[in-house]
C-alpha angles and dihedrals in degrees: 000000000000120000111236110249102185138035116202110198107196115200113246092175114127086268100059113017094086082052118047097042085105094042079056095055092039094060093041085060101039089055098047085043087053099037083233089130095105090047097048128052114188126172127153132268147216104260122304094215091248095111099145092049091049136166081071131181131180123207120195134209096068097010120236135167134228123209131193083358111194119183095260097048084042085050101053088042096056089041089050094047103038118023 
């Protein structure tokens, strides 16, 4: 069993819920691509207080925040950090 290195928190707050639905099935499918999904726990959160950066994602270890998050500037992130 691996140890999970990384926790991704995606915003489900009214801001960003509509929006990061697809963010949501992009890194379901990028961790189970990458067979990362052992190494990386996401689940969503109450609101992170960035509405009006939405939608909005936090990465830990280290943390780091991302902000108007689309599914191309997501992609390169998780490729960078993780790959």
């Amino acid at each position: 069993m691996n140890i999970v290195k990384s926790h991704i928190l995606i915003c489900n707050g009214s801001s960003c819920k509509k929006k990061s639905k697809k963010l949501k099935k992009f890194i379901d499918k990028f961790t189970k691509k990458k067979q990362l999904k052992d190494c990386i726990f996401f689940k969503e959160s109450k609101c992170l207080k960035q509405c009006k950066k939405a939608p909005v994602l936090l990465i830990s270890e280290p943390k780091e925040w991302l902000l108007e998050q689309n599914k191309k500037k997501l992609k390169k992130k998780l490729k960078k950090k993780f790959c």
